[in-house]
C-alpha positions as CSV (number, residue, x, y, z in Angstrom):
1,X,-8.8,-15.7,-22.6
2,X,-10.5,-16.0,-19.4
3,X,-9.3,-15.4,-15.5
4,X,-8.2,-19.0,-15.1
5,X,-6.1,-18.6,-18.0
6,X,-4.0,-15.9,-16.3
7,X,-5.4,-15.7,-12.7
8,X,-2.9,-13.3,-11.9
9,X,-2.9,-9.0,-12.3
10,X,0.0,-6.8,-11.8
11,X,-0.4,-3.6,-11.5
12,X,2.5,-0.8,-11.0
13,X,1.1,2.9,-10.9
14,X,2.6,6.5,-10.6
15,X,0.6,9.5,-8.8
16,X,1.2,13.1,-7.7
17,X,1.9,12.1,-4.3
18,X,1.8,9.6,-1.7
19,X,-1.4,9.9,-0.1
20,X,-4.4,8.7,-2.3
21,X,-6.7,11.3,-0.1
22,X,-5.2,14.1,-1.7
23,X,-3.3,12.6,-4.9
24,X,-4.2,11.6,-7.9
25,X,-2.6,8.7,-10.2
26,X,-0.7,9.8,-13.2
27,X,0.0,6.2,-14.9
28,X,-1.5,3.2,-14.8
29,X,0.3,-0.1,-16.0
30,X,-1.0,-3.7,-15.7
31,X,-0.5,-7.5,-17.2
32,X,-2.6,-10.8,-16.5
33,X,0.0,-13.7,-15.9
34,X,-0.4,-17.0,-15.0
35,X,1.6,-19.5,-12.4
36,X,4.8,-19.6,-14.9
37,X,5.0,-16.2,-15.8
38,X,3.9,-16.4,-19.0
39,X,1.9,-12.7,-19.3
40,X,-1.8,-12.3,-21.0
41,X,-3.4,-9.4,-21.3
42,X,-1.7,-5.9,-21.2
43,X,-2.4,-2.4,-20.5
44,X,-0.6,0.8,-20.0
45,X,-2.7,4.3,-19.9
46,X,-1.5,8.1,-19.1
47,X,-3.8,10.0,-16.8
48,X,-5.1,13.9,-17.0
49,X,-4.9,14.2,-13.4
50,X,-6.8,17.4,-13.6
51,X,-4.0,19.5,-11.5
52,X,-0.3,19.9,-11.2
53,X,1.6,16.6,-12.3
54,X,4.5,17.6,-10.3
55,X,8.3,17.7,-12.2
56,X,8.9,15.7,-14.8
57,X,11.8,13.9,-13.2
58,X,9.6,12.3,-11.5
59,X,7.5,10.5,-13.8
60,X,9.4,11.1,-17.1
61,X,6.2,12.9,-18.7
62,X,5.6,16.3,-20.1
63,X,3.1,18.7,-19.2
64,X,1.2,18.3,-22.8
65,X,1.3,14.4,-22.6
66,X,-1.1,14.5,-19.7
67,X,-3.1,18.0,-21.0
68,X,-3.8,15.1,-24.0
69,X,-4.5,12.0,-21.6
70,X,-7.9,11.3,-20.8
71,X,-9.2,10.9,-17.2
72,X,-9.1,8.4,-14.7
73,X,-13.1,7.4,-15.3
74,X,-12.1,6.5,-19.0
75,X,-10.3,3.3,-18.1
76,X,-12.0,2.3,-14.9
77,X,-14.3,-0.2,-17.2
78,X,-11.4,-1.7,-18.9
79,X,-9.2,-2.0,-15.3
80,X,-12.6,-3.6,-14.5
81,X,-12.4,-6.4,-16.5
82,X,-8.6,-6.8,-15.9
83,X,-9.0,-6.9,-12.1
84,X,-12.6,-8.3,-11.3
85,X,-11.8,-11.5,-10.3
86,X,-8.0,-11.7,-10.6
87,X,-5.1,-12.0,-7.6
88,X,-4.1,-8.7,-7.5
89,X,-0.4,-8.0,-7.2
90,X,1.4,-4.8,-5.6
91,X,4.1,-3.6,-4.5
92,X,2.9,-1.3,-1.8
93,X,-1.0,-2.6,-1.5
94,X,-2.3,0.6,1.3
95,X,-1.0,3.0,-1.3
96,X,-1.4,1.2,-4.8
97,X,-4.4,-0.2,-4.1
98,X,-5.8,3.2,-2.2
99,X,-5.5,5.2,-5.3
100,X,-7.5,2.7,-7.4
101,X,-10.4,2.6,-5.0
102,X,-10.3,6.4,-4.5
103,X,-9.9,7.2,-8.2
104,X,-12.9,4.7,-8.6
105,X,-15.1,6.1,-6.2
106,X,-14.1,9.7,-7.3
107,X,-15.2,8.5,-11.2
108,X,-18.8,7.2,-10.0
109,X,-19.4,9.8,-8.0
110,X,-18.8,12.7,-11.2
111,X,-21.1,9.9,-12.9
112,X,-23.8,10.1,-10.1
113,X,-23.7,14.0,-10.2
114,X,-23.9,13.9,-13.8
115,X,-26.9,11.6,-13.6
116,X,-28.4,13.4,-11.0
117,X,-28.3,16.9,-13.8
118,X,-29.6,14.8,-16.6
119,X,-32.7,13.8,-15.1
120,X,-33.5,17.2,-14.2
121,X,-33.3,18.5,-17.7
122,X,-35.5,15.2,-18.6
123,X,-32.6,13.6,-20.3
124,X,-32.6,9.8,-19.8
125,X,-29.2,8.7,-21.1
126,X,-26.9,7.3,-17.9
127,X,-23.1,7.9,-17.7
128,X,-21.9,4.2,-16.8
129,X,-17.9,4.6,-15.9
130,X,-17.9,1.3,-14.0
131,X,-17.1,0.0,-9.8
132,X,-14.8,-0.2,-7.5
133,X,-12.7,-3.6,-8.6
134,X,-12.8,-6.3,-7.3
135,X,-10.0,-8.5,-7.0
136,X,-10.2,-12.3,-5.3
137,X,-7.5,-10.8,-3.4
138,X,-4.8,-8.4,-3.0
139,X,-0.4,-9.3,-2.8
140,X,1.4,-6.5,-0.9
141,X,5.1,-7.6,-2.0
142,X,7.0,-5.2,0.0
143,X,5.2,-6.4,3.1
144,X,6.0,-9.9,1.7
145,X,8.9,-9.3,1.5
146,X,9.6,-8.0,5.3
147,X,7.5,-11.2,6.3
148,X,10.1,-13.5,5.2
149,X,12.8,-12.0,7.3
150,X,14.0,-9.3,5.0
151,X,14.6,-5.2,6.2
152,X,14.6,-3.4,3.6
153,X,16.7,0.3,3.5
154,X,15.0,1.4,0.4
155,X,11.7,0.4,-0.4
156,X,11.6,1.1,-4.2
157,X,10.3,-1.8,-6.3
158,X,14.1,-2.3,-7.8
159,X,15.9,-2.2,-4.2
160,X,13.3,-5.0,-3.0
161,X,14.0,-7.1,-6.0
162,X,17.6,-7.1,-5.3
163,X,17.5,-7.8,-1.6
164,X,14.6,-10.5,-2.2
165,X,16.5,-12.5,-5.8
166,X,15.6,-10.1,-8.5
167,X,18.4,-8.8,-10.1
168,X,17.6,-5.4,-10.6
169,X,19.3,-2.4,-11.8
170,X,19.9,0.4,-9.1
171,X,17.1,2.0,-8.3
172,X,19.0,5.2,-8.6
173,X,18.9,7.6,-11.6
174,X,20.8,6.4,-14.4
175,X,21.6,6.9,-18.4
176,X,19.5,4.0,-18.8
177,X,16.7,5.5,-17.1
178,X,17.1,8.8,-19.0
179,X,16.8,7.5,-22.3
180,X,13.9,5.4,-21.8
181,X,10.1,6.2,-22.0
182,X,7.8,6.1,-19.3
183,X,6.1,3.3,-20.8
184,X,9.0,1.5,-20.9
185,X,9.4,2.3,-17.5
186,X,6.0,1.6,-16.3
187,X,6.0,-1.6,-17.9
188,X,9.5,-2.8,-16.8
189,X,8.4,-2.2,-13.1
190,X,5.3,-4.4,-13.8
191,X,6.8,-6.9,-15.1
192,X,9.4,-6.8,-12.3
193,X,6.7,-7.4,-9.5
194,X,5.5,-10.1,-11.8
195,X,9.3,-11.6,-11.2
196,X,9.1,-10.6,-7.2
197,X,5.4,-12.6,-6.6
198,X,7.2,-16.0,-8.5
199,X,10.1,-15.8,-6.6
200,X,8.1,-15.0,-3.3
201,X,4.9,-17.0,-3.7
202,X,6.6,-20.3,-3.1
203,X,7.5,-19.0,0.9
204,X,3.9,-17.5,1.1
205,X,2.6,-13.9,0.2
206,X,1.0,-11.4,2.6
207,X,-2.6,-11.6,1.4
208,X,-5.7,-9.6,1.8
209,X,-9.0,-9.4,0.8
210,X,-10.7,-6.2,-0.4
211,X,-14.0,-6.4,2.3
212,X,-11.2,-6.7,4.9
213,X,-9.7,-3.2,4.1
214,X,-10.8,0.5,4.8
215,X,-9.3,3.4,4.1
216,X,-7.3,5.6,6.9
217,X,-7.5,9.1,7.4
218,X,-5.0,9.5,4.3
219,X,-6.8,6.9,1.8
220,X,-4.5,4.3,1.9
221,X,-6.2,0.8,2.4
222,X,-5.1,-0.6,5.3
223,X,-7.0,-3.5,7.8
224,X,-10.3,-2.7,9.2
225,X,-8.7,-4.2,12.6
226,X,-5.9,-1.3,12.1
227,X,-8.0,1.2,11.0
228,X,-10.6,0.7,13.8
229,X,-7.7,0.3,16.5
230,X,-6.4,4.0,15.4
231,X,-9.5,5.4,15.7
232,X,-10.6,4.3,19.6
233,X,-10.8,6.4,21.9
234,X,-7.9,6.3,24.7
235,X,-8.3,3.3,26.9
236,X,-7.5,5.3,30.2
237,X,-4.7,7.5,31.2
238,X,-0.8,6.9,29.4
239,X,1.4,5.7,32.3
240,X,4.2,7.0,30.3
241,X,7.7,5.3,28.6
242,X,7.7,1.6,28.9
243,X,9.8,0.6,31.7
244,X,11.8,-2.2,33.5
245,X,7.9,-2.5,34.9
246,X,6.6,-3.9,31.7
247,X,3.4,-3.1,29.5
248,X,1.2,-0.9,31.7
249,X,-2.7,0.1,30.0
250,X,-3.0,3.0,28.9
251,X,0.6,2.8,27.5
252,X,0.3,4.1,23.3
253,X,2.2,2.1,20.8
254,X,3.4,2.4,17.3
255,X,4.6,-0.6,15.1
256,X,6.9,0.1,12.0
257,X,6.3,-2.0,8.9
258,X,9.7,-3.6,9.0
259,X,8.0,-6.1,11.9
260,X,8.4,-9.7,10.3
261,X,5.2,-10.5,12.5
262,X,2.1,-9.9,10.8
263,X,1.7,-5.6,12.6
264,X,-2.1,-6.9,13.0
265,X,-1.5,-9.3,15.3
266,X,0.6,-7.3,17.0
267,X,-1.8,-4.2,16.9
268,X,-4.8,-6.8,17.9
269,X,-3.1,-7.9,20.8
270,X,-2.0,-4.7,21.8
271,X,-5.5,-3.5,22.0
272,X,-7.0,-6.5,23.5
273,X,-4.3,-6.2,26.4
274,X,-5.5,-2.8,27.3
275,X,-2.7,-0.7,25.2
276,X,-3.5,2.5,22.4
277,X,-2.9,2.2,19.1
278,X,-1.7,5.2,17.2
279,X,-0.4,5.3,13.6
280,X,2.0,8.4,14.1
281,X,4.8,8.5,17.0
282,X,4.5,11.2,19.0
283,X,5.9,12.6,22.1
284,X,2.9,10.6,24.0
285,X,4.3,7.1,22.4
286,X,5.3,4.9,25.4
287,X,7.2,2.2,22.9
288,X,7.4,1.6,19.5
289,X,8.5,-2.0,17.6
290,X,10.5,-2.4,15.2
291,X,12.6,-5.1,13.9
292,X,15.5,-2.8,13.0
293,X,17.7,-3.0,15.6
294,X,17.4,-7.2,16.1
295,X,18.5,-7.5,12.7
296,X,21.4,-4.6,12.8
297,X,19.9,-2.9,10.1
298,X,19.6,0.8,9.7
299,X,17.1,2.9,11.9
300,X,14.2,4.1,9.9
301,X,10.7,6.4,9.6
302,X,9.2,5.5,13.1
303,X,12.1,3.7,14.8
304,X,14.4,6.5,14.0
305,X,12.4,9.0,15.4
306,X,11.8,7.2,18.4
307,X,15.5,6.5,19.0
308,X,15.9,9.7,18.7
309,X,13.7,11.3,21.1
310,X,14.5,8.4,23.7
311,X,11.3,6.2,23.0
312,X,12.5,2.6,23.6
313,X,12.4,0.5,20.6
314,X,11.3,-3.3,20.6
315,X,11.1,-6.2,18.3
316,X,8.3,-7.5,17.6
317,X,8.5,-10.8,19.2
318,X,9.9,-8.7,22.5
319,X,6.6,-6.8,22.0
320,X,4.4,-10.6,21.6
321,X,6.1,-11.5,24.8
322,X,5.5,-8.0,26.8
323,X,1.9,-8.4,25.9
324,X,1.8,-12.1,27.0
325,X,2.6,-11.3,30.6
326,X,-0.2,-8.2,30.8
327,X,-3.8,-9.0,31.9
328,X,-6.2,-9.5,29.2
329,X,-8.3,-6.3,29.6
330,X,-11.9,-6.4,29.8
């Protein structure tokens, strides 16, 4: 069984929070599949996250089942060889895809201290845990999915299935959900985002490639070109609220996820027009974009905090065309 038998990975995961800078994951499940579905290889692992799991609730797991789980650096061989090579498949690529690089790097790091202590005491023998993974490339299917037009309310794996052809239970707790493990669980979500990519792929995928991504100031993997554009320095002084006056520079903008656009172009144009990128909204944001209000759907994360504290709110074509009639900055 080789990659080009099932060229396909999916891989669903639960951590201790949503930030892979300060989380850790808690489960890890995965299958190889190929172009029909048909699934290959499978794995499923429970992780000693080394601190507080959070309620069980959560993740359906009891304090003893991860005090018995081995850590993170156990599997990241075996995730190796399922990954290396392979069309990774997500749900939520910054996030899913953060923890696995930062649990990674976290893993050959311990290794490398570890080394570094055995040579001292003239011991020889090398801890060898395994690299980073490497994918051909990485499927986000939520941003997919907002890429081909949809807005979705909630962004749970189940919720997107519905709204994108899936039928899905609720994502809601249920009796169902009660009486079933978390492997069960883990691997029906899996196999759910294996169901998501064949009904998506045909339309086209958001894709990326790993040496295209970097982490953000939380650890979730997002662009280099966003990434980069958060970090710049202001490009002069904020004229303020966008106005009947247009795009001015210095103007700072934020871009919601529900954008149908790809949010890089939109950031990369931003930039190059003389505009400031910044991933939060604050009370210095001159406009945000969001396709929310052009397709009458509900007002959420940044576009509902900019409604409410009077920030005007744009599409993102609206935004394409505002930065169309600005002079390209030098």
């Amino acid at each position: 069984m080789t990659e080009n038998d099932y060229p396909h990975v999916a891989l669903f995961t639960q951590a201790t929070g949503i930030h892979p800078s300060t989380g850790r994951l808690l489960t890890v499940d995965a299958v190889t599949f190929d172009a029909a579905g048909r699934v290959g290889e499978e794995f499923h692992a429970v992780l000693n996250p080394g601190t507080d799991p959070g309620p069980a609730h959560t993740h359906g797991l009891t304090p003893h089942d991860f005090a018995q789980a081995p850590r993170f650096s156990r599997y990241l061989r075996t995730l190796d060889k399922l990954i290396d090579g392979r069309v990774l498949v997500t749900h939520d690529s910054p996030a899913t895809w953060g923890f696995v690089v930062s649990e990674a790097r976290r893993a050959m790091n311990a290794a490398a201290r570890a080394n570094r202590s055995r040579r001292g005491r003239g011991n020889k023998r090398r801890q060898r845990v395994g690299h980073v993974p490497k994918p051909d490339a990485i499927v986000d299917l939520l941003a997919t999915a907002r890429r081909q037009g949809h807005v979705p309310v909630d962004t749970r794996i189940n919720a997107v299935a519905n709204l994108v052809g899936v039928a899905s239970t609720p994502p809601a707790a249920s009796r169902e959900r009660v009486g079933e493990s978390e492997s069960e669980f883990s691997r029906g979500q899996t196999l759910k985002l294996v169901a998501m990519y064949l009904e998506l792929e045909p339309r086209g995928v958001a894709q990326f490639t790993p040496e295209d991504l970097a982490p953000d100031q939380f650890g979730l993997q997002r662009s280099s070109l966003r990434v980069d554009a958060e970090k710049a320095p202001a490009i002069g002084s904020n004229p303020g609220l966008l106005g009947k006056g247009g795009l001015l520079r210095g103007m700072e903008f934020v871009v919601s996820d529900d954008v149908a656009v790809d949010p890089d172009q939109l950031i990369d144009a931003g930039v190059r027009a003389g505009l400031n990128y910044r991933e939060k909204l604050t009370r210095e944001t001159s406009v945000a974009v969001s396709d929310a209000l052009l397709r009458g759907a509900e007002l959420r994360g940044k576009a509902m905090h900019a409604h409410r504290k009077n920030i005007p709110v744009v599409s993102g074509e609206e935004f394409a065309r505002l930065v169309g009639q600005m002079e390209s900055a030098e």
